[in-house]
C-alpha positions in Angstrom: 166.0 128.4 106.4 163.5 130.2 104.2 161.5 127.6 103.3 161.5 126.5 106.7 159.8 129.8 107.8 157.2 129.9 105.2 156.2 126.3 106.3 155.8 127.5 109.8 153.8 130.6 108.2 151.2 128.1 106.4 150.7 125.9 109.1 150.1 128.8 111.7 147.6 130.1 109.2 146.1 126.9 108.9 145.7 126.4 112.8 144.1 130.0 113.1 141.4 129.9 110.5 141.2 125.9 111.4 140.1 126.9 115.1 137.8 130.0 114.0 135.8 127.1 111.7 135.8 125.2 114.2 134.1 127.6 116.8 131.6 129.0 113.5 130.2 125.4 113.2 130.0 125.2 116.4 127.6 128.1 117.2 126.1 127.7 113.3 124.9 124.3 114.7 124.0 125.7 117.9 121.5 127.9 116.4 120.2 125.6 114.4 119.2 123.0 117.4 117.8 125.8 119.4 115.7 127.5 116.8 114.8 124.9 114.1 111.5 121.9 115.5 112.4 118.4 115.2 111.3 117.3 111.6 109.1 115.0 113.4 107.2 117.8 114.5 106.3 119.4 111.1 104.6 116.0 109.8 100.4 116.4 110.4 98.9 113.6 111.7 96.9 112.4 109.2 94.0 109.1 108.8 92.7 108.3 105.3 90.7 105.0 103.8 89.8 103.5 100.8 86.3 103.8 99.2 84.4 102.3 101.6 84.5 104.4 105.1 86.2 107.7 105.3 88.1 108.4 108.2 86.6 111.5 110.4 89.4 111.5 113.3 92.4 109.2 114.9 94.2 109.1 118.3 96.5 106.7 119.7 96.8 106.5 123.6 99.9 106.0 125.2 99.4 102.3 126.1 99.1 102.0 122.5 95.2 101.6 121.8 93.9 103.1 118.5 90.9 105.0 118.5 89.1 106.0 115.3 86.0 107.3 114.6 84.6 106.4 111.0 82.0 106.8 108.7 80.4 104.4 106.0 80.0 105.2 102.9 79.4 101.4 101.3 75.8 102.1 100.2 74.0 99.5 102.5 74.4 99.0 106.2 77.2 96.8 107.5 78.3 94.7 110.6 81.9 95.8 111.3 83.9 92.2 112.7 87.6 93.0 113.4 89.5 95.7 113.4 93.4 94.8 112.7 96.5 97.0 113.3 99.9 96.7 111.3 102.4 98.3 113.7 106.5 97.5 113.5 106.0 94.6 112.0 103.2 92.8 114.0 99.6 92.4 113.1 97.1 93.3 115.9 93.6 92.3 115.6 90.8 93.2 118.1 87.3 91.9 117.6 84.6 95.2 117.2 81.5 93.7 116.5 79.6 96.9 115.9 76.3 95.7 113.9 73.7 97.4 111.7 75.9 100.5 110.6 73.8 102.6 108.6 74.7 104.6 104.6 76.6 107.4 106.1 76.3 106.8 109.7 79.5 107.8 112.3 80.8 104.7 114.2 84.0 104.4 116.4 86.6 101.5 116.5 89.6 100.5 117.8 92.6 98.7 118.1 95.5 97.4 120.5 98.5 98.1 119.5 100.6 97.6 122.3 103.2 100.2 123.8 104.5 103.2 122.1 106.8 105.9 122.9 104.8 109.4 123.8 106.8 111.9 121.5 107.3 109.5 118.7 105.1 109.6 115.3 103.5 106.6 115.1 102.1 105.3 111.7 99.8 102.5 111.6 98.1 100.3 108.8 94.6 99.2 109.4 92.1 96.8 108.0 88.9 97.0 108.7 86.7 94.0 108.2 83.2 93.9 107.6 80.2 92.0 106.0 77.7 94.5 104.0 73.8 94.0 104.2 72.5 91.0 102.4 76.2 89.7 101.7 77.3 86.2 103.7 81.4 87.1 103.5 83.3 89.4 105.1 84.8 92.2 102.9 88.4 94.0 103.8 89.3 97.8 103.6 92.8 99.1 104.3 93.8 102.8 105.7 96.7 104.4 107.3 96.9 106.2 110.6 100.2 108.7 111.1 99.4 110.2 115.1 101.1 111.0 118.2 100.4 109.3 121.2 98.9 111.0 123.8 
């Protein structure tokens, strides 16, 4: 009979602390939903290219178009031909033809990327190609976009 009651003691122990964990991780995760952001949130939205432009600002839309506004830094002027957009797993290209770009002169592209979710980050790859002054081919130049539609 002894052992009998110290097995009931142990398991009622058990059951109370069990039940008081229980409730602490409970409230413990509580908190931390209503006072911690979504780690989405605390990623920046960021654009960045190779050499040849340098990327002065990025937005995507919420029907999924890319807007960018570059700036060239190849040396010469170029003629900018297509613009192309990696995005989950699909290649979008959408034909720019912005001509006679000058050394260091602002232009603005784009690209269709098709529809995205509003509060979802979004990160993009995207070539730019574009033939320099006094060249005959086209030349290729690859950045990243990480934005928010809006």
């Amino acid at each position: 009979m002894v052992l009998r009651r110290h097995g009931q003691v142990a398991i009622e122990y058990l059951m109370t602390y069990g039940w008081a964990l229980i409730a602490l991780a409970i409230v413990l995760g509580a908190l931390y939903m209503a006072f911690f952001p979504n780690p989405q949130e605390l990623v920046p939205e960021a654009c960045s290219f190779t050499d040849d432009f340098t990327c002065l600002d990025a937005m995507v839309t919420r029907n999924g178009l890319l807007n960018m506004s570059l700036r060239n830094l190849v040396g010469t002027r170029v003629n900018v031909t297509n613009v192309i957009c990696d995005y989950g797993g699909e290649s979008y290209t959408t034909i720019n033809n912005i001509n006679n770009i000058g050394s260091g002169e602002q232009f603005y592209a784009f690209c269709g990327t098709g529809e995205m979710m509003e509060d979802k980050l979004v990160r993009l790859r995207v070539h730019v190609d574009y033939i320099p002054e006094g060249f005959l081919f086209e030349r290729r130049v690859t950045g990243s976009v990480t934005a928010r539609p809006r």
